[in-house]
N, C-alpha and C positions, 0 to 999 in steps of 0.2 A: 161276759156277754151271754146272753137267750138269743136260741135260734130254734125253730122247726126241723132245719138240716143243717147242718155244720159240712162242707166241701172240700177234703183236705188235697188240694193241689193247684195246678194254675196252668196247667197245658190244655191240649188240646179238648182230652176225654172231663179235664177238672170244668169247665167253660161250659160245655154240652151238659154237663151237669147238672151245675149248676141253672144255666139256663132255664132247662126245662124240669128245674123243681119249681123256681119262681114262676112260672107263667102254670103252675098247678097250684097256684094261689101262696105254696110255703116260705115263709119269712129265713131268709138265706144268707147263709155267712161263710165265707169261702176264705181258707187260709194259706196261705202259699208261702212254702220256703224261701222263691225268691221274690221279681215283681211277674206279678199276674199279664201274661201278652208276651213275654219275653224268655221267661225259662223254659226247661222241656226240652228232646230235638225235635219237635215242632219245628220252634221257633228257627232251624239253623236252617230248614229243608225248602224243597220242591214238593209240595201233597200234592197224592193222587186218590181219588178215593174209589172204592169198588161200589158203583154208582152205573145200574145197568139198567135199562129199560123195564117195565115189568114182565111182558111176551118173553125177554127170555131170558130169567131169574134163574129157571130149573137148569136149562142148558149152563147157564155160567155156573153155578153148583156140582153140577157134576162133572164139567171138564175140571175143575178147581181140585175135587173130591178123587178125581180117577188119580193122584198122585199124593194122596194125603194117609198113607197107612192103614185105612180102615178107623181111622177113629172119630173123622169130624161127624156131625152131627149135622148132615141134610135142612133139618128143618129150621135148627139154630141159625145153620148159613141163609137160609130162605130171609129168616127174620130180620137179619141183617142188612137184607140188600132192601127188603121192603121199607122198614123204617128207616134208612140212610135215604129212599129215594122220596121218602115222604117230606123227611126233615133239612135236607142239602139247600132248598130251595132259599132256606131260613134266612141265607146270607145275600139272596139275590142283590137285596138294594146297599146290601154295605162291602161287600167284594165286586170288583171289577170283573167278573168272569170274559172272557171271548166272547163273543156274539158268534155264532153260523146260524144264515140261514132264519135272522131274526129271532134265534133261542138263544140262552146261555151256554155256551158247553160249558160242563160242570166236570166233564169227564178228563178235561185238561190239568198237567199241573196246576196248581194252587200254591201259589207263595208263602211260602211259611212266616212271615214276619207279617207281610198285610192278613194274612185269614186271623192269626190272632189276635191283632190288633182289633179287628173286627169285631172279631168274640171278646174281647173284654168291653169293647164301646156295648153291646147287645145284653152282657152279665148285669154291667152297671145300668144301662137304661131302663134293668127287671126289676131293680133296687135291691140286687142284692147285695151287702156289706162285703167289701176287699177288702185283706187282710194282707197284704203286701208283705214280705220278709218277716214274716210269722210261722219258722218251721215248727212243725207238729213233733213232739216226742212222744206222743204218750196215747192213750184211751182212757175216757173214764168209767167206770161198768157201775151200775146200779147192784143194789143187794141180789139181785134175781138174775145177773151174769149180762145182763142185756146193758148194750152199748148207748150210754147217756150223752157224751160227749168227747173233749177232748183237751189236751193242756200243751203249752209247748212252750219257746221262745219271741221276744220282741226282740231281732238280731238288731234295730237299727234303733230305735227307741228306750231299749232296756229294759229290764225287768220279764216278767215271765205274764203269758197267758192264758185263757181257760175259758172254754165256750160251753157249756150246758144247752144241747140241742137235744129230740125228740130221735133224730135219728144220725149219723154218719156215715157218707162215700168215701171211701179212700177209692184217690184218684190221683195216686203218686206215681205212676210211671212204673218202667222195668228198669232194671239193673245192668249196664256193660261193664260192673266190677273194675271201675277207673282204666278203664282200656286207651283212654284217652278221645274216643268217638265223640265228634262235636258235639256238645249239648248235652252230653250226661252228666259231668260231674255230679251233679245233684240229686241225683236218680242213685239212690245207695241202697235199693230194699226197704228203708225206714217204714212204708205202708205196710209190707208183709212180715215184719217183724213184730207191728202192732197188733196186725189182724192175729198171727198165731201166740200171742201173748193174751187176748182173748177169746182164744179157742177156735180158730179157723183153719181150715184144711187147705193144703195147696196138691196142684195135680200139675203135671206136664213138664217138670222143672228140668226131667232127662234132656230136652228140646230146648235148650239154652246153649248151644254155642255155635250159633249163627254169628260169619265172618263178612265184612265187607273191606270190601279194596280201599286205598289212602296211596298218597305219595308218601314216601318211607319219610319226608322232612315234615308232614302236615297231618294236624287230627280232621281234613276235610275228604270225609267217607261218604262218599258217594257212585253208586254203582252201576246207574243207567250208563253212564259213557265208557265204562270199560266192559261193555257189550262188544265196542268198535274198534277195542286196541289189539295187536299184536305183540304180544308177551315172548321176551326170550332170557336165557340165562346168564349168568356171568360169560359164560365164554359164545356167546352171542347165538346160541341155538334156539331156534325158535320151538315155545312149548304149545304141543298140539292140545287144546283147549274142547273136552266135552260142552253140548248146550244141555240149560238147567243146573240143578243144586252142585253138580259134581263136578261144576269148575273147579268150584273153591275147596275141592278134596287134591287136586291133582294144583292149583297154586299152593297150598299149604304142606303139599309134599316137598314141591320144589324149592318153596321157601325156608326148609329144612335141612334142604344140603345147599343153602348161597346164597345169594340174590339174585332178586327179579324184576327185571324193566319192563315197560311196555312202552309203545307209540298208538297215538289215539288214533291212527292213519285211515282208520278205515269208518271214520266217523261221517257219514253222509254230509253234502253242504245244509239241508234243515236241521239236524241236529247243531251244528255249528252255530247256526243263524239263534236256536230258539236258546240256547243255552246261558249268553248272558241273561235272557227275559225271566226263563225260569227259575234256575239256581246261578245269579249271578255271582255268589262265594266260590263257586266251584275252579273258577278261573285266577283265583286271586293267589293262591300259593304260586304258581305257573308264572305269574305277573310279574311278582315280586320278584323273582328269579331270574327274570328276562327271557322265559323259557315258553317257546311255544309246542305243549304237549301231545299238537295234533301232525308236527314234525318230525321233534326231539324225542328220541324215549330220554324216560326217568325211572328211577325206580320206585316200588311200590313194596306196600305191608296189605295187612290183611289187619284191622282192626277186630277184635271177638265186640258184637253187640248185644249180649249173654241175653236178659228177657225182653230186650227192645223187641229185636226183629227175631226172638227165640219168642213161644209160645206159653212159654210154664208162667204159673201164677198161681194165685188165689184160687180156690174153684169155689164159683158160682151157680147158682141156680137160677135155670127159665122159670119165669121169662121174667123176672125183675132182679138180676143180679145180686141177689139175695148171697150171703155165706154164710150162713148155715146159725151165726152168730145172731139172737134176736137185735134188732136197730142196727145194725151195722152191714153196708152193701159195697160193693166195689165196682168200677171201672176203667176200662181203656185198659193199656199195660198190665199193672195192678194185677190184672183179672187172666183169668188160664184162658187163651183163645183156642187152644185144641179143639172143642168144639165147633170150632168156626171153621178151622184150615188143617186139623190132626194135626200128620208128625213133620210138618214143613213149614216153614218162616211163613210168617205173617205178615212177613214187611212190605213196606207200600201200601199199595189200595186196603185191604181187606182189615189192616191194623187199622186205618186211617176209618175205613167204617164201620170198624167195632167200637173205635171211640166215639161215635156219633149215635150208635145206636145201644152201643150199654150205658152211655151218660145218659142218655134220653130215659132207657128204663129204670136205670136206679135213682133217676131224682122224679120222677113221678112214684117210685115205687115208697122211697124215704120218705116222701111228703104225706103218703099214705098212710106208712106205721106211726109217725111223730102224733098225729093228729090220734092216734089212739093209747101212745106213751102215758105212762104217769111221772110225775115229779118224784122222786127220791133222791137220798142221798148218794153221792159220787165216790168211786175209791180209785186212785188210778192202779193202771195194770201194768205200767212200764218196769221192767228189772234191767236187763242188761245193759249197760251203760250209762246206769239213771243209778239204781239202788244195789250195788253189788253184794254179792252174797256173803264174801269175806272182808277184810280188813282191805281200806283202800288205799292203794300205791301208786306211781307212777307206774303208766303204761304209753307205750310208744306206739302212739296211733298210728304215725306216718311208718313206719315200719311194718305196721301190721299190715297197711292198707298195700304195701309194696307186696307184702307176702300172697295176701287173695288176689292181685292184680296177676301175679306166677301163675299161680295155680286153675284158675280161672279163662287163662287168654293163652296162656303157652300152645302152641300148636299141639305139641307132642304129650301132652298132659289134658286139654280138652277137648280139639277139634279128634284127634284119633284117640280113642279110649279103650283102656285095658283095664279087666282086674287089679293088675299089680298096681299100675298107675292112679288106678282110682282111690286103692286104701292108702298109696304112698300121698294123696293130696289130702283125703279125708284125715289122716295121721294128724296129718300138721295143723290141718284147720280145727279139728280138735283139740290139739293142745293150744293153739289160742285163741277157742273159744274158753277154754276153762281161766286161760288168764283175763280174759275182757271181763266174764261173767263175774268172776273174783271181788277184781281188783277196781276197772273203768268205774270212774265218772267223772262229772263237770258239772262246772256254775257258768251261765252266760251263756257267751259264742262256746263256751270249749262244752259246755252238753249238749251241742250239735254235734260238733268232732266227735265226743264220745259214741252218743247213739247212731250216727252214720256209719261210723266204726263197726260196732255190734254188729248191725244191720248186717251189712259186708260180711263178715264174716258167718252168722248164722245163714245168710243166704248160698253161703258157699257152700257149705256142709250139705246143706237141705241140696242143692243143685248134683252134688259127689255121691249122696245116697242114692237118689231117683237114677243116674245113670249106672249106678251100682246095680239096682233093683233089676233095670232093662238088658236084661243079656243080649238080648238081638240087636244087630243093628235094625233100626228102622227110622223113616225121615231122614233129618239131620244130625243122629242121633248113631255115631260109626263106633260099633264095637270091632276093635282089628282082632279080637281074640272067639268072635263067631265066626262058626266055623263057615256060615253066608259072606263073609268077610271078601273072603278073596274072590268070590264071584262080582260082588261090586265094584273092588276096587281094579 
């Protein structure tokens, strides 16, 4: 296929994208690993978005900024809250928002199943071409290094793909390193492994191991309601619980010597009430059980959401999300948001409207370089997991992927970080990247497995180096062996 922009994803930032390259006139072909409206953890959530009046953009900026390291970027955030409040509107007549007051509150959760649904009725009525269970493997570069298009898999059709666009958004998401967090499986790195296979730089990736709470039987993570539990230990002592980032230092402690219950007990009767409405999955583990968790404690995990609700990615350029790679821009996840929130989780509102407002810029921005692209010949740039460098053997993906799953989510291995610990993870992830780079590949469904594979594993490396790199603790981001260490913790 010919496209002006080619859109490799189908969540929330792929959608936003997309959208608004087709309503900038560009002929649009959007590919998606699985179906478009359904993948992503979009689709599992409650959205909230950082959607603030404009009077007081600055103020929300700097309260957001007075806990962000020093590193976000003031007028980035400004940009963001500007054009999320310009473009929110978009879904007026096809979401059911609340009414207050004869307005929309837009400022309320947002159902993650209808907003996307939404947005792919909105994609398609742009005309722009879906590509349904078309994962992307690959980039194709022009002789001059600049990004022409893209090749991948027909997972349900057969046979293999290849779009010749003008420009390309990777808009694959972040990575929780199969942590098991609703709605990631699919979310493997495969975008950032593309991008720097054509020469793009990532920034922030130390800021990946942002943890959220789970019943220890269920991958259903969600964090607003253990705002209002009461956590205690195996031998029923109750753990005293800081507010802000540093709960989930002193749960991850405690969840290292035992187990830990909580009871929702001190969940207000509106919260109660609004909960089926907004995240009605959040109840269903509970259900099944017979277990009312605003009673009963249960026990709980801490799922790692490594670049979900972690900030590292791609690094892009203001103001059209540009990497640095000519024809090639990125979005939503994908994309490093330090800029936006520094050295502290993204999660929630502010992730929710960076995907709204970096989609918005790099498909205006894409539409813009295509139209001045020239036609040449294509070479793809995929190696790992596609074209291995030695002789090819069997390799044990699922094995592999257990190994970055370790390494990645273990409490004691990411969320507290040490020197020792960080060569002793970077060790291993090294030697099986040499074996992936080697040996992997596949034909079919299994050169997904392979390239999700790689993906995984190059992302893990790159994630052990940057927090190697940051000696300090800062953010989310705990070094136990600075010597700032024990004052935090």
């Amino acid at each position: 296929m010919n496209a002006d922009v080619l859109v490799i994803g189908g969540g929330l930032a792929a959608t936003w994208t997309a959208l608004a390259a087709a309503q900038a006139g560009g002929d649009v072909v959007l590919a998606d690993k699985g179906y478009c409206g359904t993948s992503g953890v979009t689709a599992t959530a409650g959205v909230t978005h950082w959607f603030v009046r404009p009077e007081d953009h600055e103020r929300a900026v700097t309260e957001r900024h007075a806990h962000a390291g020093g590193l976000a970027d003031p007028e980035q955030a400004l940009r963001v809250l500007r054009t999320t409040w310009d473009r929110l509107p978009t879904l007026d007549r096809y979401y059911p928002f609340p009414v207050h007051n004869g307005q929309p509150d837009r400022t309320n959760n947002v159902r993650g199943p209808e907003y996307l649904r939404a947005m792919r009725g909105l994609v398609h009525r742009a005309g722009v071409r879906i590509l349904d269970h078309h994962p992307a493997l690959e980039l194709l570069l022009r002789p001059d290094g600049s990004v022409g298009g893209a090749a991948g898999v027909r997972r349900q059709a057969g046979g293999n793909w290849r779009v010749r666009a003008g420009a390309v958004v990777l808009a694959t998401g972040g990575t929780a390193f199969r942590s098991h967090l609703l709605g990631s499986r699919g979310n493997t790195g495969d975008g950032h492994l593309m991008a720097v296979e054509a020469g793009a730089r990532l920034s922030g990736l130390e800021f990946s191991n942002y943890y959220t709470l789970a019943p220890a039987y269920s991958t259903m993570a969600r964090s607003m309601s253990y705002l209002f539990g009461t956590f205690t230990d195996a031998d029923g002592h109750e753990i005293a619980l800081p507010s802000g980032p540093d709960r989930n230092r002193v749960l991850g402690a405690a969840l290292l010597r035992g187990p830990v219950f909580t009871t929702l007990d001190r969940a207000p009767d509106w919260v109660r009430r609004k909960m089926p409405v907004v995240q009605p999955n959040f109840l269903l583990p509970f259900t099944r059980r017979g277990l009312d968790p605003y009673t009963q404690p249960f026990e709980v995990t801490l799922l790692g959401e490594g670049t979900i609700r972690g900030v590292g990615g791609l690094a892009v350029a203001a103001p059209d999300c540009a990497t640095g790679v000519p024809g090639l821009f990125a979005a939503g996840d994908v994309a490093s948001r330090v800029p936006v929130v520094g050295a502290i989780s993204g999660g929630g509102s502010p992730n929710s409207a960076w995907a709204v407002s970096s989609g918005t810029w790099a498909g205006r921005a894409a539409v813009r370089y295509a139209r001045g692209a020239l036609a040449a010949p294509l070479r793809p740039a995929g190696r790992a997991g596609i074209r291995p460098s030695g002789r090819r053997a069997t390799v044990d993906t699922t094995a592999v992927a257990d190994v970055v799953r370790e390494e990645l989510n273990a409490y004691d291995k990411n969320m507290f970080r040490d020197e020792a610990g960080l060569r002793s993870s970077l060790s291993t992830l090294d030697t099986l990247w040499a074996e992936v780079e080697t040996a992997l590949t596949g034909e079919g469904r299994d050169a997904v497995t392979a390239r999700e594979t790689a993906s995984l594993v190059a992302m893990g490396r790159w994630v052990k180096t940057a927090a190697m790199r940051r000696r300090e603790t800062l953010g989310m981001h705990w070094r136990t062996d600075d010597p700032t260490w024990q004052a935090v913790a």
